[in-house]
Backbone as a chain_set.jsonl record, in Angstrom:
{"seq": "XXXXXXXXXXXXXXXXXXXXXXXXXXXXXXXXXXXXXXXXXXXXXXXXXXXXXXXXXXXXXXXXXXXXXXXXXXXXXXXXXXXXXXXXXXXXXXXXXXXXXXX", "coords": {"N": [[-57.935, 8.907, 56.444], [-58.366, 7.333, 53.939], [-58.313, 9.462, 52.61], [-55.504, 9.506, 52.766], [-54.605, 7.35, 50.986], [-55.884, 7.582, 48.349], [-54.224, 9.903, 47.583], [-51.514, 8.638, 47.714], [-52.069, 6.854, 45.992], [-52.396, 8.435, 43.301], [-50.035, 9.797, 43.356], [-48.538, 7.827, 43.111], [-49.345, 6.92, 40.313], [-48.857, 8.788, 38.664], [-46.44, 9.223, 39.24], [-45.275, 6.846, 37.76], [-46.087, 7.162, 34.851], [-44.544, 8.97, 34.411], [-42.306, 8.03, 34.874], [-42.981, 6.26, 32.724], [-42.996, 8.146, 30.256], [-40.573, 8.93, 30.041], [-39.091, 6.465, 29.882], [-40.267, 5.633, 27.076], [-38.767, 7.804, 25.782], [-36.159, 6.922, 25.437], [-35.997, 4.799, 24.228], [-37.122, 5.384, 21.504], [-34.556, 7.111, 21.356], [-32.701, 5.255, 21.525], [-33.548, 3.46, 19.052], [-33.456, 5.47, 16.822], [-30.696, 5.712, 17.136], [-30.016, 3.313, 16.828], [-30.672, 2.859, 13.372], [-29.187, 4.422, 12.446], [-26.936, 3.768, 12.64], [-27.314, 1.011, 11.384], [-27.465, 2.562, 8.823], [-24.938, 3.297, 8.25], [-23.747, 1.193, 8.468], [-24.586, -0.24, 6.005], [-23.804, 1.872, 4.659], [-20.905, 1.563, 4.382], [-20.124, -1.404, 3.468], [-20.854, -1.012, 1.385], [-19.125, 0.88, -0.072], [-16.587, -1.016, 0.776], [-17.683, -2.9, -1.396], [-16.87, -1.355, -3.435], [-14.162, -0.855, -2.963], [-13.249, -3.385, -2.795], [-13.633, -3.86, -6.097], [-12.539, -2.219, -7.164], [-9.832, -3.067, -6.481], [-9.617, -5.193, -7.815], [-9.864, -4.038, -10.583], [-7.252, -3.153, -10.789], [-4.913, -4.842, -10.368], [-5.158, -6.533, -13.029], [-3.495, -8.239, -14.821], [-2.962, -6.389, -17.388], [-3.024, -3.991, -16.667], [-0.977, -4.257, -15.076], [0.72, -4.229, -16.66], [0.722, -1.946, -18.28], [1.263, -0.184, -16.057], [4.166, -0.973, -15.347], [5.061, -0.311, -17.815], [5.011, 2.719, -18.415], [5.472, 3.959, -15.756], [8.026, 2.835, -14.894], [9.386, 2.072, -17.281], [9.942, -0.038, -18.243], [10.263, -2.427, -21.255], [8.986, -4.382, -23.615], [10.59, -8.262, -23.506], [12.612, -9.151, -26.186], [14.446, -11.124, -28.768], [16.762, -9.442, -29.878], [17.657, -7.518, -27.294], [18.0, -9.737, -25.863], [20.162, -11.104, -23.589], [22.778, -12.917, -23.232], [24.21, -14.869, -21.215], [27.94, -16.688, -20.719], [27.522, -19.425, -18.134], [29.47, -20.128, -15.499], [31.824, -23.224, -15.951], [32.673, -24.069, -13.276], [31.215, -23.225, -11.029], [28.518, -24.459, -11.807], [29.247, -27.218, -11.259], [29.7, -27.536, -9.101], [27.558, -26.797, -7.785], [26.18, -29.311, -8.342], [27.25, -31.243, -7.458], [26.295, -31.424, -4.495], [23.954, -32.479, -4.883], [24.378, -34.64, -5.937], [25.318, -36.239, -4.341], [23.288, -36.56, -2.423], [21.257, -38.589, -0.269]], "CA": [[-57.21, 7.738, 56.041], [-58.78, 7.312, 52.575], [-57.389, 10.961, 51.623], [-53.968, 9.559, 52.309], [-54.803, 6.283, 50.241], [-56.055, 8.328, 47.169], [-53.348, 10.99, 47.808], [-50.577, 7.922, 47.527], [-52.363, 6.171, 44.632], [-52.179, 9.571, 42.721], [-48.57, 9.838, 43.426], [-47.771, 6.438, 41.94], [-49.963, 6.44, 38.756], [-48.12, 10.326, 38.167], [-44.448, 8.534, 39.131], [-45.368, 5.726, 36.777], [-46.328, 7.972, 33.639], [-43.08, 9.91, 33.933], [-41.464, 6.806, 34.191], [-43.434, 5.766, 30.619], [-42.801, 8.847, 29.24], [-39.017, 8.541, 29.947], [-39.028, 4.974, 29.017], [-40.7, 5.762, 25.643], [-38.488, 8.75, 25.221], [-35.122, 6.359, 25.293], [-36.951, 3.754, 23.428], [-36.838, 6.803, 20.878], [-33.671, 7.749, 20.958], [-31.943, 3.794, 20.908], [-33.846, 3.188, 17.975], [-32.845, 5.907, 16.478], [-28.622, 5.25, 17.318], [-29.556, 1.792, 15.984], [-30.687, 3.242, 12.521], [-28.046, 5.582, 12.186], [-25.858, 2.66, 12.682], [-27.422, -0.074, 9.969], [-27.196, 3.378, 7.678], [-23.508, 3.702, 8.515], [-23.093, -0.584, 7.991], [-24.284, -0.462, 4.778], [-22.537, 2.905, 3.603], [-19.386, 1.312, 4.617], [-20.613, -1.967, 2.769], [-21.035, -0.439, -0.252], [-17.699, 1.388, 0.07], [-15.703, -2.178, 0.97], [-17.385, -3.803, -2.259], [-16.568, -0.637, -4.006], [-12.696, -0.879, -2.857], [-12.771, -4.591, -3.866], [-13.536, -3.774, -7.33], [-10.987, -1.267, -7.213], [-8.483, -3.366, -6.456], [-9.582, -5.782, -8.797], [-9.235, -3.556, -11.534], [-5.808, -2.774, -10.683], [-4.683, -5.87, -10.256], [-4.98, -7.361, -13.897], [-2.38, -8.551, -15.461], [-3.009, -5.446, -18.343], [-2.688, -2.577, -15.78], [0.008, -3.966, -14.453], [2.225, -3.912, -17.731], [0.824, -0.497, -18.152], [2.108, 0.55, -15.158], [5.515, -1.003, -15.812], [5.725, 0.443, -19.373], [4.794, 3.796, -17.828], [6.394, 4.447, -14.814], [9.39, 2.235, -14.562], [9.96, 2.342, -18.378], [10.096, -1.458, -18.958], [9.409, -3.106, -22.055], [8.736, -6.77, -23.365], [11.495, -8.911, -23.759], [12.621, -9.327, -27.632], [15.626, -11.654, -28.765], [17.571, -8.486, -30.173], [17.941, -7.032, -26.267], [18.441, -10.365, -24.834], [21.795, -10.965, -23.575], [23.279, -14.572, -23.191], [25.922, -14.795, -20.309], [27.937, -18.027, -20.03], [27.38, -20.081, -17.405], [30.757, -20.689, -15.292], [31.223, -24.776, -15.21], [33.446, -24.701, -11.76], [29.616, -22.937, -10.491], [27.509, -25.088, -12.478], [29.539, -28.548, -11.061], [29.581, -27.208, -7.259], [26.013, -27.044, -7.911], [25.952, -30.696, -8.906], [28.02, -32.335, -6.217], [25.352, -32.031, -3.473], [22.452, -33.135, -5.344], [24.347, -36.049, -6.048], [25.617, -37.158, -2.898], [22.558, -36.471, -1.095], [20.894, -40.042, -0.357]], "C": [[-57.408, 7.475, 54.544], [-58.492, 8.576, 51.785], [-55.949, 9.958, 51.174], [-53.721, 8.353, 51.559], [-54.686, 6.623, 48.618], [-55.075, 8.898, 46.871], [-51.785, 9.759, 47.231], [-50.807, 7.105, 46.221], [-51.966, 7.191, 43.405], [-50.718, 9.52, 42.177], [-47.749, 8.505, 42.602], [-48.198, 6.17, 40.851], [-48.854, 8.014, 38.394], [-46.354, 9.617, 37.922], [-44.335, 7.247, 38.195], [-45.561, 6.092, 35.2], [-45.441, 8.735, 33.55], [-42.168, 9.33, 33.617], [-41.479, 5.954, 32.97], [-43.046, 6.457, 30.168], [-40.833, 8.871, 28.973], [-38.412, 7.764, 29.319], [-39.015, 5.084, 27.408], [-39.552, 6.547, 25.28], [-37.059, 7.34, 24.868], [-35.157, 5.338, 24.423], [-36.119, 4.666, 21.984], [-35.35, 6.602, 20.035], [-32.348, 6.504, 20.253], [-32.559, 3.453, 19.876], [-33.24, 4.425, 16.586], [-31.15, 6.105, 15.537], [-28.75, 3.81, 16.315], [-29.418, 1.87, 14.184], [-29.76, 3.198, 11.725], [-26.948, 4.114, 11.768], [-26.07, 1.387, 11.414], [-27.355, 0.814, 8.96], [-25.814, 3.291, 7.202], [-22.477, 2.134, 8.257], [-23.378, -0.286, 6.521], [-24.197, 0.336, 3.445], [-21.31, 2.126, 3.217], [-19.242, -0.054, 4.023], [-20.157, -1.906, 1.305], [-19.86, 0.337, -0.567], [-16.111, 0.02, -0.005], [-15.847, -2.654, -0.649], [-16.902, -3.046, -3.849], [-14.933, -0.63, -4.451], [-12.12, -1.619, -3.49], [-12.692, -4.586, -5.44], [-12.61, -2.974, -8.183], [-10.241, -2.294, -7.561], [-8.358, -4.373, -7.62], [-9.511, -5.47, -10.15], [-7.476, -3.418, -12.014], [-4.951, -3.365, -10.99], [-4.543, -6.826, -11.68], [-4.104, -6.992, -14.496], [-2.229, -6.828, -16.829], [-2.502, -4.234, -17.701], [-1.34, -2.671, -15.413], [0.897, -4.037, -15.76], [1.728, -2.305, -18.094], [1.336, 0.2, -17.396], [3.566, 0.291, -15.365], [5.789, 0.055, -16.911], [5.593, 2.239, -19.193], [5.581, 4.331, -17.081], [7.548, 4.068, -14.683], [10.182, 2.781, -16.272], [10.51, 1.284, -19.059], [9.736, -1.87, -20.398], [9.438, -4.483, -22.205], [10.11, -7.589, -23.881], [11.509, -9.361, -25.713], [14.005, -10.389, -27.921], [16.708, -10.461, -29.323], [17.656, -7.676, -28.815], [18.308, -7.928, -25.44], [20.097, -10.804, -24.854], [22.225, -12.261, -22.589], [24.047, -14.21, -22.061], [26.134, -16.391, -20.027], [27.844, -18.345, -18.607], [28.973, -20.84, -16.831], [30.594, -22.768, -15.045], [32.105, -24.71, -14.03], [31.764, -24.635, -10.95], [28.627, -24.501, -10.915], [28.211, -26.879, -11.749], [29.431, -28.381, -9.281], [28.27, -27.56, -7.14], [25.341, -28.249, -8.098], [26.047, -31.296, -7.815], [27.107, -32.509, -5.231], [24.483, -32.551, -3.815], [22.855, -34.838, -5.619], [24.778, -37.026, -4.893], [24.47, -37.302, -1.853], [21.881, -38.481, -1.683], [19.729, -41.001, -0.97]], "O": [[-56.35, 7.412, 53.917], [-58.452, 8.667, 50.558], [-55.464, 9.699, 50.073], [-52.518, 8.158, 51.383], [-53.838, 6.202, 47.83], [-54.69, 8.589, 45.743], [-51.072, 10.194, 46.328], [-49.879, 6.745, 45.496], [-51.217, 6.741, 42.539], [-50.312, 9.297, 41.037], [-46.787, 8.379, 41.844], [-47.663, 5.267, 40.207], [-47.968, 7.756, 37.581], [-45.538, 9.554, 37.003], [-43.236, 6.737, 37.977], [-45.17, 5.28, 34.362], [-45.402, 9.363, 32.492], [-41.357, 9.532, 32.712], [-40.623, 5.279, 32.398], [-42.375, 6.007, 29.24], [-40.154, 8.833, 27.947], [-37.524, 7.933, 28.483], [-38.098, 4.753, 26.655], [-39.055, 6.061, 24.264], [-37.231, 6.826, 23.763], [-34.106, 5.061, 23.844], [-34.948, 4.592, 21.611], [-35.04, 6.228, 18.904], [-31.571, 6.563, 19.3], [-31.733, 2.673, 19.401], [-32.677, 4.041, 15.561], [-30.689, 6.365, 14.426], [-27.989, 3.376, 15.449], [-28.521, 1.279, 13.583], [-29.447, 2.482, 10.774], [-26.435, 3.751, 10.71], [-25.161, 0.959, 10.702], [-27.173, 0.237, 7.888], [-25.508, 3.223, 6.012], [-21.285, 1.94, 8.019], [-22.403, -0.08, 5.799], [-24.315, 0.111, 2.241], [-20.808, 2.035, 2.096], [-18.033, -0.25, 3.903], [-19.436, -2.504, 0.506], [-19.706, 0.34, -1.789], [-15.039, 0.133, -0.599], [-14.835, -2.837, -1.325], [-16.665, -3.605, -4.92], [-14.453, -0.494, -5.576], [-11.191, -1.469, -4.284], [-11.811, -5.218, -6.022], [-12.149, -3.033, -9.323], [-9.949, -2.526, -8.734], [-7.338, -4.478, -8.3], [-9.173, -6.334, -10.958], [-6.826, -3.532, -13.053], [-4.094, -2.916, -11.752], [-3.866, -7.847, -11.561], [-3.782, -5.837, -14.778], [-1.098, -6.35, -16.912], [-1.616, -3.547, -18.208], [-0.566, -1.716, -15.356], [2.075, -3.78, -15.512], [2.644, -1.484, -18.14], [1.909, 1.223, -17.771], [4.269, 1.281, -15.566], [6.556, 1.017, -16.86], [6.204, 2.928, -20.009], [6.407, 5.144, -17.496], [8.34, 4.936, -14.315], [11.131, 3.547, -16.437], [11.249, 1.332, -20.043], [8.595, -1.499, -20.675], [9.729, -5.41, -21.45], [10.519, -7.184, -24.969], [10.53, -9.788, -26.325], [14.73, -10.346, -26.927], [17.835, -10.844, -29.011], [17.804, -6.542, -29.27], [18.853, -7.591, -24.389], [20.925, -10.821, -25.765], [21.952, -12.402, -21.397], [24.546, -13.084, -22.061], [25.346, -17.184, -19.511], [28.119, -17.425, -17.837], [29.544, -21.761, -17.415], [29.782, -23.419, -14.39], [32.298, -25.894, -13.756], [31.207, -25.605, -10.435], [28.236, -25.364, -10.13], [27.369, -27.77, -11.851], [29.064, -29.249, -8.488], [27.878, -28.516, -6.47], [24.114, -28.33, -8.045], [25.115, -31.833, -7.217], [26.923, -33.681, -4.902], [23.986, -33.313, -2.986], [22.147, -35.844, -5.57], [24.575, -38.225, -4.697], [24.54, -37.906, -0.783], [21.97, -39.185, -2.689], [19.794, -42.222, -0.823]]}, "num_chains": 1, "name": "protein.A"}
């Protein structure tokens, strides 16, 4: 009777240390994944505030007349290119009439 006491105690300290070592091992491996993962936040971090500064380059007013004067082929308004057009008055009084009737 005391064999099969010992014999069963055995068996559960052995099935309990495989079950630690298992435990531990996953322990392990989720710490690990978690790592990997705050590595991979603040790559991608550092990439976002990277983008932002991008765009904020891009974005000022200077670039963007460079890009006009570049690619499109715009330039700056001068009074020797600007070009007057009258203004019809039948348009210009149509345009009147509701503003003045409204209430």
């Amino acid at each position: 009777m005391l064999l099969r006491i010992n014999i069963l105690l055995l068996l559960a300290v052995v099935l309990s240390a495989l079950h630690l070592v298992r435990q531990s091992h996953e322990h392990r491996r989720l710490f690990a994944a978690l790592e990997r993962g705050k590595f991979e936040a603040r790559k991608l971090d550092a990439d976002l505030q990277h983008l932002r500064a991008e765009r904020e380059a891009e974005a000022t007013n200077l670039r963007v007349e460079q890009l006009a004067r570049e690619r499109l082929q715009m330039r700056a308004i001068t009074p020797a290119v600007t070009l007057n057009t009258p203004v019809m008055a039948a348009a210009s009084a149509a345009a009147a009439v509701p503003a003045a009737s409204a209430p």
